[in-house]
N, C-alpha and C positions, 0 to 999 in steps of 0.2 A: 205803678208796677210793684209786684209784693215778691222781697227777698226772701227767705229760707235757710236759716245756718243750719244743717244738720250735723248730729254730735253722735256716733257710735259710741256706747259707752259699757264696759263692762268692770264693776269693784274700779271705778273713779273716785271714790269720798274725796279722796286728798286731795284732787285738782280738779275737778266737774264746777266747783263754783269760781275760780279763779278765772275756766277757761269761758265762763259764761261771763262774767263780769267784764271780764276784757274784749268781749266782742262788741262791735259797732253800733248804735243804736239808730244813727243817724247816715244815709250813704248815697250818696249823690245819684239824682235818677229813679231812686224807689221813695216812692210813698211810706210801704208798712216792710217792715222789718221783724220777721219772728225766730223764735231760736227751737228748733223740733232735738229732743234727747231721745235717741233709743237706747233705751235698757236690754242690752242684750243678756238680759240673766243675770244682772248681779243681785249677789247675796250679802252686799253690805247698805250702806244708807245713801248711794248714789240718786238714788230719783229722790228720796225728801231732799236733801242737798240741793239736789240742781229746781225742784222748784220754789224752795224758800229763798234760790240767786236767780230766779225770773225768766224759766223757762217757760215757753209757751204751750207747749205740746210735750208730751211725754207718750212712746210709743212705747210698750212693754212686749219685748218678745215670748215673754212666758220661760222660758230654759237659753241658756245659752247655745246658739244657733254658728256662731262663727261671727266675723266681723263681714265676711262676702254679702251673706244674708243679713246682717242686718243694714248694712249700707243698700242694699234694696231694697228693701223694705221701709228705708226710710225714704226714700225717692219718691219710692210709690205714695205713700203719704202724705209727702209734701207737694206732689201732684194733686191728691185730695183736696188738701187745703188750699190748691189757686197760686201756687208759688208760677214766679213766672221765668224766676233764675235759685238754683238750688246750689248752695254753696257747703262742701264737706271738711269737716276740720276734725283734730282729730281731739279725743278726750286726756289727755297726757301733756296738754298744754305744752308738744314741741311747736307747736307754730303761731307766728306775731298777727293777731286778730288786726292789728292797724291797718297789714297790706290785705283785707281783703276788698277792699275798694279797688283798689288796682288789681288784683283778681278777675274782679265783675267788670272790670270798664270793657276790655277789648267785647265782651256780650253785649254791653246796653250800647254799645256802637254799630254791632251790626259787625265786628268783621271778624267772629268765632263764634263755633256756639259750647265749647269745651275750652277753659280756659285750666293749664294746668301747671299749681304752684313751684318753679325749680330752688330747692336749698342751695346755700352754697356747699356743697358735698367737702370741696377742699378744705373747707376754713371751718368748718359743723367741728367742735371738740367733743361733741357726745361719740364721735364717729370713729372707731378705731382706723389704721391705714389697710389693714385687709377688707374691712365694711365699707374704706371708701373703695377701694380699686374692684372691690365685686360691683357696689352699688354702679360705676361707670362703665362694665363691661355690661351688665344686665340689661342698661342702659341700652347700651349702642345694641344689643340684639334685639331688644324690643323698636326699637328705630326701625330694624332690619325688616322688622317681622312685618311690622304694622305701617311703614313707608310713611312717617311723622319725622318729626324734628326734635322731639321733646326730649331736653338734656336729663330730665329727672323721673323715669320710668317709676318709681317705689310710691313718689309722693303723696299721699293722702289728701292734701290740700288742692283742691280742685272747686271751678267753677262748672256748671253744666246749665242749662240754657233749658227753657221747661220740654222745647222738642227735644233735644238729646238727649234729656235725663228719659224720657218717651220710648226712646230705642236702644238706652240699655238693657241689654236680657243676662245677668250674670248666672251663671250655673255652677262655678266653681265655688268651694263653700273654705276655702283658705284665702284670697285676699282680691276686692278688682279692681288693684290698681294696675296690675299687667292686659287683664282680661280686659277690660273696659278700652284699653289703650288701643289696644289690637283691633276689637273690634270696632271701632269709631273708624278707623283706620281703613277698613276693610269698608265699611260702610258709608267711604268718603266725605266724614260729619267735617266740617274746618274745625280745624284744632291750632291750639298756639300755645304758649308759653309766658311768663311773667317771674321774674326774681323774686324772690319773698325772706323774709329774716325768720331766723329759727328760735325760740329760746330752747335754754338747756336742760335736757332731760338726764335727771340722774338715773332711775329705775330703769332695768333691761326689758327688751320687747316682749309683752306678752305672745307676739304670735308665733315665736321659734324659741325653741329651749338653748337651740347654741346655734353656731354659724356653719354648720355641719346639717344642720334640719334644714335651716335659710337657702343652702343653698341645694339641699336637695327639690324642697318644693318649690321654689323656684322656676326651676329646671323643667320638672314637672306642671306647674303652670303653664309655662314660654312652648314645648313640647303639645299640651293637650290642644290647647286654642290656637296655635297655628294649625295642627292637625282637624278640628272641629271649622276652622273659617276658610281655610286651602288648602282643602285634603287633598284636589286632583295633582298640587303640587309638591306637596309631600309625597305623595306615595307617585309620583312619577320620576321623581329623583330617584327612589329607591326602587323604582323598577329600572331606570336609566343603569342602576351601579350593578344590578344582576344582569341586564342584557350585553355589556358592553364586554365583558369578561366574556359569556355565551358567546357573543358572536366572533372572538380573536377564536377563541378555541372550536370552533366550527371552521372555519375560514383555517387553521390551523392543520387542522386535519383531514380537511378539500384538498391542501395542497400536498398532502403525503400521498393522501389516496388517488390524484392524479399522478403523481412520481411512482406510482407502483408501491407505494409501502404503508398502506393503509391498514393492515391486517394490526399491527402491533398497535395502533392508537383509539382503540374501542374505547376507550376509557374515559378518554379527555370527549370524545363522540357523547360521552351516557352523561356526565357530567357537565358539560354544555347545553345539551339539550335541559337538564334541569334545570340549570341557571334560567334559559329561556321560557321554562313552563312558570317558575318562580315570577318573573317579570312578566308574563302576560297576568297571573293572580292578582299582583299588585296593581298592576294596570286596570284590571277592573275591578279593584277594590276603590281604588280612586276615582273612578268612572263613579260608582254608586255613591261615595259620601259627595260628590261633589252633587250630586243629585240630592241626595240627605242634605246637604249644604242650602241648597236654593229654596228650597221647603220649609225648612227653619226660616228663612231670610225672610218668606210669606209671610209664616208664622208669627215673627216678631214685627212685622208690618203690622201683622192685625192687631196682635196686641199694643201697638203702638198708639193708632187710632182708636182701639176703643180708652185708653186712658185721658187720650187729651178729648175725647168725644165726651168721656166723665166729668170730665174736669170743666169743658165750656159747657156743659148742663147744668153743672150744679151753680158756675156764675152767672147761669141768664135766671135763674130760678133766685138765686139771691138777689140780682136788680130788679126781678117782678117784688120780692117782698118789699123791698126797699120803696119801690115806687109805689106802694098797696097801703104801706103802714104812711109815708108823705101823705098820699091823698087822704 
């Protein structure tokens, strides 16, 4: 079996070889172990660095694209290359390369195929006490969202199994570690959890300027892709919340207008009824994505299969060579 560290990486010089150095060489269950860097646009000397500390792969995205897109991009890749469990870490050296053995194990056993790293949030000193109490609520909504268990929604440090990584389709281009969650989720992949130690990050996160951005996008992540994977349920709530009002104030005004004194309440009549027109809109707006919804789901079928289709070609083609240059 052939593992796969991949390494998002943008202006790393100062810890891309550190974070390579300290990764596993050796891991119980795989054969060949490679370390794939994506350069997502850095303009310092991150790629000579990370391959003069033994990188195997260097993927260059050309311009910095986001860390979404290039965590896809490196999946995809390391699809190309026959990985058979694709492990993500991140280039900032917060997380201990030692636990990724135990990362990978619940996959090479068969009873996950997403395995995802939990920090200890409470005890992290890189973590301020508002970073932790956001990071635990974010948490428990993404639980909400995507019906998992996983205590550490944010995490980077993830294992994915070479079908999983197969049937990720990320579209958001700010981060997938919500996105991904959700959707596994939705897609009923087995997911699980495993402890991991952190080391200490002094430098603030490149992907929010303060914790005012963090938590607006965020927000706006948890929002799109529940909205994108169970639209008919989002927008049935919110047609729920315009009908329920509609119909008191209908039912409301039934009963004046049987009492004889219906003439004075036109009003609550005009504005009920629009409540009602309102929620039948949404209702069939939810009707259509959830239809948009299943079509995507196709979609990301096919593209599923043709990736692992690419991927078992290209290894039956290399034990023809193999068996070509033997004889």
């Amino acid at each position: 079996m052939k593992l796969i560290i991949q390494i998002p990486a943008l202006n790393e010089q100062e810890t891309i070889a550190e974070v390579i150095e300290a990764l596993p060489r050796k891991v119980p269950g795989f054969t060949s172990i490679e370390v794939l860097v994506i350069d997502d646009g850095s303009t310092d000397d991150t790629v000579d660095i990370a391959r003069r500390a033994g990188a195997d792969h260097i993927l260059r995205m050309g311009c910095n694209m986001g860390l979404a897109r290039a965590f896809s991009a490196g999946m995809e890749e390391a699809l190309a290359l026959g990985a058979d469990v694709i492990v993500n870490t991140d280039a900032d050296h917060q997380y201990c390369a030692d636990d990724i053995p135990a990362l990978v194990r619940p996959i090479r056993d068969g009873e996950a195929k997403i395995v995802v790293g939990a920090r200890p949030i409470r005890d992290n000193e890189s973590f301020s006490p508002t970073k932790k109490l956001l990071q635990r609520f974010g948490s428990w909504v993404v639980r909400k969202c995507s019906g998992t268990d996983i205590p550490d929604a944010p995490s980077g440090f993830r294992a994915y199994s070479r079908d999983a990584a197969a049937r990720m389709c990320v579209v958001n281009t700010y981060t997938y570690t919500i996105e991904t969650l959700i959707q596994a989720g939705r897609k009923r992949i087995p997911m699980t959890w495993v402890p991991v130690r952190v080391n200490r990050v002094e430098r603030p996160s490149r992907l929010f300027r303060g914790m005012g951005e963090y938590i607006r996008r965020s927000v706006a992540t948890i929002l799109r892709v529940f909205v994108m994977y169970a639209p008919l349920r989002f927008f049935a709530s919110l047609a729920a919340l315009c009908a329920l009002p509609g119909i008191v104030g209908i039912v409301r005004f039934l009963g004046f207008y049987l009492s004889g004194d219906g003439s004075g309440h036109i009003q609550s009549l005009v504005l009920s009824s629009g409540l009602m027109a309102m929620a039948m809109v949404l209702m069939a707006v939810g009707i259509l994505g959830d239809m948009i919804a299943a079509n995507r789901s196709l979609l990301e079928d096919i593209r599923a299969r043709d990736l692992l289709g690419a991927t078992t070609r290209r290894r039956h083609d290399a034990t023809i060579l193999k068996l070509a240059d033997a004889s």
